[in-house]
N, C-alpha and C positions, 0 to 999 in steps of 0.2 A: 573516620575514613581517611582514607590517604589520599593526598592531595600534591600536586606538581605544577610548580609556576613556569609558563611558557615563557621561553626566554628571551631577553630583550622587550618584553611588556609587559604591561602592569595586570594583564589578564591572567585568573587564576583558575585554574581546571582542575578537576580530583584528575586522577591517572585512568579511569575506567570512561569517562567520558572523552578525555582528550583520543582514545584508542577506536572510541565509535565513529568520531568525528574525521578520524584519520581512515577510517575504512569508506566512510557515509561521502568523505571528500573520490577518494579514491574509485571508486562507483560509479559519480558521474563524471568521472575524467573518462574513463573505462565506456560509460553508455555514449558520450559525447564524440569519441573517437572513434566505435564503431559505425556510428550513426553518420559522422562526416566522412568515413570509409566508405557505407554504401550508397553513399549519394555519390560519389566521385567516382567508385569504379562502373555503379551501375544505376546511371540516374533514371534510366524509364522503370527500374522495378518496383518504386515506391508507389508511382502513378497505376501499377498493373497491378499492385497488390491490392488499391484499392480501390480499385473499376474505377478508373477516372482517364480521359483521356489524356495521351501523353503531352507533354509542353514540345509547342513548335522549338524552342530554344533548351533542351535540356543542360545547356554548359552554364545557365541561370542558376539551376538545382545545383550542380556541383561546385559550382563557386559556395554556394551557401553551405555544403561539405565542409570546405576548406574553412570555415567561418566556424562551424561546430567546433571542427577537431583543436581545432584556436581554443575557445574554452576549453576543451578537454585539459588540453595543457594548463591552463590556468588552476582547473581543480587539483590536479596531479599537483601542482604547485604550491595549492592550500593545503592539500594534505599531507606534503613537507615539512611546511613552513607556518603553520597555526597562528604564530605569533605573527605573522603579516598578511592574514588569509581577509581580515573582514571587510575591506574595499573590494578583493574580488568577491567573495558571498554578497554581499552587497548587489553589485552590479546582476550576478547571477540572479539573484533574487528579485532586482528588479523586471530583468528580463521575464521571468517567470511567472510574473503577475501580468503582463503587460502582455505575454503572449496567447492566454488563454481570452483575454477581452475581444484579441484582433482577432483570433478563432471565431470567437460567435460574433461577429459585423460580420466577418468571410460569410461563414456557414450562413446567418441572415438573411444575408445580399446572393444567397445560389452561388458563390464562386468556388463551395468545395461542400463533399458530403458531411453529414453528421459521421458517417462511420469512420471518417478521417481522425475521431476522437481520442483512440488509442494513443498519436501521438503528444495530444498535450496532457492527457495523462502521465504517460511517461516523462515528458519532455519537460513538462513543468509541475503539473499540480502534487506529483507524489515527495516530489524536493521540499514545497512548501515549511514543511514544520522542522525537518531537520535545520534549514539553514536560518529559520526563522531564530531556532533558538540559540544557533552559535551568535546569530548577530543580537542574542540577548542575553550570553553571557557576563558574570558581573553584576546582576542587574537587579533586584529585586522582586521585580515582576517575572522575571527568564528563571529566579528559584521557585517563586508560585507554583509557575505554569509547571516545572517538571515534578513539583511534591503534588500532583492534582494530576496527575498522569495515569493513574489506577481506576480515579472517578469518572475523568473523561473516557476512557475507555468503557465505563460499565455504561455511562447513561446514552454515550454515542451504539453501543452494541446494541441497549434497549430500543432506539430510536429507529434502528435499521431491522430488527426483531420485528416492532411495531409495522414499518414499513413492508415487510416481507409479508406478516398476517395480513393487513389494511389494501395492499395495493398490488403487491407483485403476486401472490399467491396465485389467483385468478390465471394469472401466465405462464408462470412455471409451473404448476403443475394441472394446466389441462392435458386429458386423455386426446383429446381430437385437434391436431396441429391447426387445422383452420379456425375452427375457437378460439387456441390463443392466441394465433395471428391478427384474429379481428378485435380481442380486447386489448391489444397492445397499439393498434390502428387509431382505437378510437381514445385511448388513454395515452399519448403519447407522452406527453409533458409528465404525470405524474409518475408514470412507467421512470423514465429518465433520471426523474428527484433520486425515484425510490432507490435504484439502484444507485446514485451518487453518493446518497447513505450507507452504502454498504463501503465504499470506497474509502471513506472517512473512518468507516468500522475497521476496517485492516490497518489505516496508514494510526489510529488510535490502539490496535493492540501491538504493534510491533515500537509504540514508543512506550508501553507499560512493560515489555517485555525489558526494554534497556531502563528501564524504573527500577524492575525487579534484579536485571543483573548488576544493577550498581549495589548493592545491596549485599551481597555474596561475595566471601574471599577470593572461590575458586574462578578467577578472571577469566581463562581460558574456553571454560564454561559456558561461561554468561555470554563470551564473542560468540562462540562454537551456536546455543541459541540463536543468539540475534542472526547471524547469518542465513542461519535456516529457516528464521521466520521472514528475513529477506528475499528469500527462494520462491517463498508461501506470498507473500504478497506481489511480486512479480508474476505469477500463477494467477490472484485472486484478482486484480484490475487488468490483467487477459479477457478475464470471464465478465467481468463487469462491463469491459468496454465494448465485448461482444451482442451481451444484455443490451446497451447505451445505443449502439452505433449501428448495430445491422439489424435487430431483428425491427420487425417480421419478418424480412426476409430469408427465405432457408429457413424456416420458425423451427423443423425437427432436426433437422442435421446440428444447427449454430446452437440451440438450447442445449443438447445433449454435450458439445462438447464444452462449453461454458458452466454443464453443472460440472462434470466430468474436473474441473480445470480447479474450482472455487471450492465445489462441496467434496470431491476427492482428494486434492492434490494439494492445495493450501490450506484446507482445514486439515489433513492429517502433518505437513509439515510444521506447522502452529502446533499441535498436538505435540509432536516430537521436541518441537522446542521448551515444550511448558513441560515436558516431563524431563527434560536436561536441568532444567531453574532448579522444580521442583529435589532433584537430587541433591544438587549442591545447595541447599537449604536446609541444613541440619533442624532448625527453629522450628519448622512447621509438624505440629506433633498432637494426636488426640483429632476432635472431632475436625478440626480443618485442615488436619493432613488427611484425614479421611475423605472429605468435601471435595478436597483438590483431585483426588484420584480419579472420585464420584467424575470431578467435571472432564477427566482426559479420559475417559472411558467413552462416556457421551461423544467425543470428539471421533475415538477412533471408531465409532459405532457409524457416525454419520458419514465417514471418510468411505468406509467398506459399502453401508448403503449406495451413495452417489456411484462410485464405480461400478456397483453391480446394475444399476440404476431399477433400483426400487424402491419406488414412488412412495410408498405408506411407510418405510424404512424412513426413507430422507426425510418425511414432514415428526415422523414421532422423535426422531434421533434429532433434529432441529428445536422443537420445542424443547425437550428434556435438557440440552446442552445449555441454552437462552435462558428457559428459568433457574439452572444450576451455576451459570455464569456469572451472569452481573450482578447480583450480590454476592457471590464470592469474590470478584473485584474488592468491592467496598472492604471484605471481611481481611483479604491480603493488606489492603492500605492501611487499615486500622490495627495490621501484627508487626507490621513490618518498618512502619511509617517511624 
């Protein structure tokens, strides 16, 4: 593999990773500066988007704008400058951790809704792993964890599979919206896990995806993927947070467009990505380039089900895809590895 030393430090990157980490920086400079954009130009809309009542003092929230967009720059900055990026990822990262704890003491203590959850999704928990592992570049453990990026992805996808059968099924797919209103009512906590698992299942396949494009010559490629698996998981913790944070409320309107969001729109973009890898893959040949096909078929089966929304579609297109998936993880790690 081709490799390129960040200059002026003893940090040593292949070139296919320094380029994700220069996009993955880029992103949240980019969510950061929008974010402190709409708090300054329009601080009661964040309040109104999420049934909360306004702040007596809104130029409080827009200060806190100006404070984002401050990071923004910061990242735009790291993903300049690589070689002098890990005291700010650092800091970012610590903030990241820090802000989802004061989240749930808020939410706890009634000082803000659960549905407020979108934003520390965003805001922090989906950063988690990218910046975990620039700040464990070099490192021994930081190589582990990326050659184990295939497994984690199968056995996290199993988990959230299980979780879908075990707990959430009951929800998404009742016929009578006050049923699943009222098993989501009296399941709340486990409801909530279930679909947090699912959340870990996207931010674990879109790092097996950049496993996979480090892997292949054609560079280009392998970004052009990651990107669009990036589109897909912005889509897929939408649906998730909608799942987490509103329902029951609106149980048939909010369900439909959360399948609509997760089982149409990110699993078919995931889909498109795994069939970009899959071409620039010349290696994959015989029964598991057969396998691989088997499983993007499954995908765009379930994509067309969800938007048509047909219920016995999405559960058989769901199973087929889960048992066809995650041992084909395993079966890519072990061709590829």
């Amino acid at each position: 593999m081709v490799r390129v030393r960040v200059p002026c430090s003893s940090l040593t990157i292949d070139s296919h990773r320094a380029r994700l980490y220069r996009l993955i920086f880029s992103l949240a400079a980019a969510y950061n500066v929008g974010l402190g954009l709409w708090a300054v130009l329009a601080p009661n809309s964040f309040f109104d988007l999420f049934q909360m009542a306004r702040p007596r003092y809104p130029s409080i929230w827009s200060t806190l704008g100006l404070v984002l967009g401050l990071y923004g720059a910061l990242y735009l900055y790291a993903a300049i400058h690589l070689e002098r990026a890990r005291p700010i990822i650092a800091v970012g990262l610590a903030g990241k951790i820090l802000g989802p704890i004061g989240w749930i003491l808020t939410v706890h203590g009634g000082g803000l809704p659960i549905r407020t959850f979108p934003l520390i999704a965003f805001d922090d928990i989906v950063w988690w792993l990218p910046f975990g592992l620039f700040l464990l570049e070099g490192s021994a453990f930081g190589r582990r964890l990326r050659a184990l990026a295939p497994l984690a992805c199968a056995i996290v996808n199993f988990i959230a599979a299980g979780a879908l059968l075990l707990v959430l099924r009951s929800g998404v797919t009742a016929s009578d919206p006050g049923a699943g209103a009222s098993y989501i009512s009296q399941n709340a906590l486990i409801w909530r896990l279930g679909w947090g698992t699912w959340i870990g299942a996207a931010v674990s396949l879109v790092a097996f995806y950049a496993w996979w494009g480090s892997r292949i010559e054609r560079w280009r490629l392998a970004i052009g993927a990651f990107v669009i698996a990036t589109v897909g998981i912005a889509c897929d913790i939408t649906a998730e947070s909608l799942f987490i944070g509103w329902l029951p409320k609106d149980f048939e309107s909010i369900s439909r467009v959360a399948t609509v969001l997760t089982g149409g729109a990110a699993n078919g973009l995931y889909t498109v990505a795994g069939v970009m890898l899959t071409i620039a893959t010349p290696t994959l040949r015989g029964r598991l380039l057969a396998w691989t096909w088997a499983v993007w078929a499954a995908g765009f089966l379930l994509s067309a089900f969800s938007l048509l929304g047909i219920i016995p579609g999405i559960a058989a297109s769901t199973g087929a895809l889960f048992i066809l998936f995650c041992p084909w993880c395993v079966a890519i790690w072990r061709k590829m590895r």
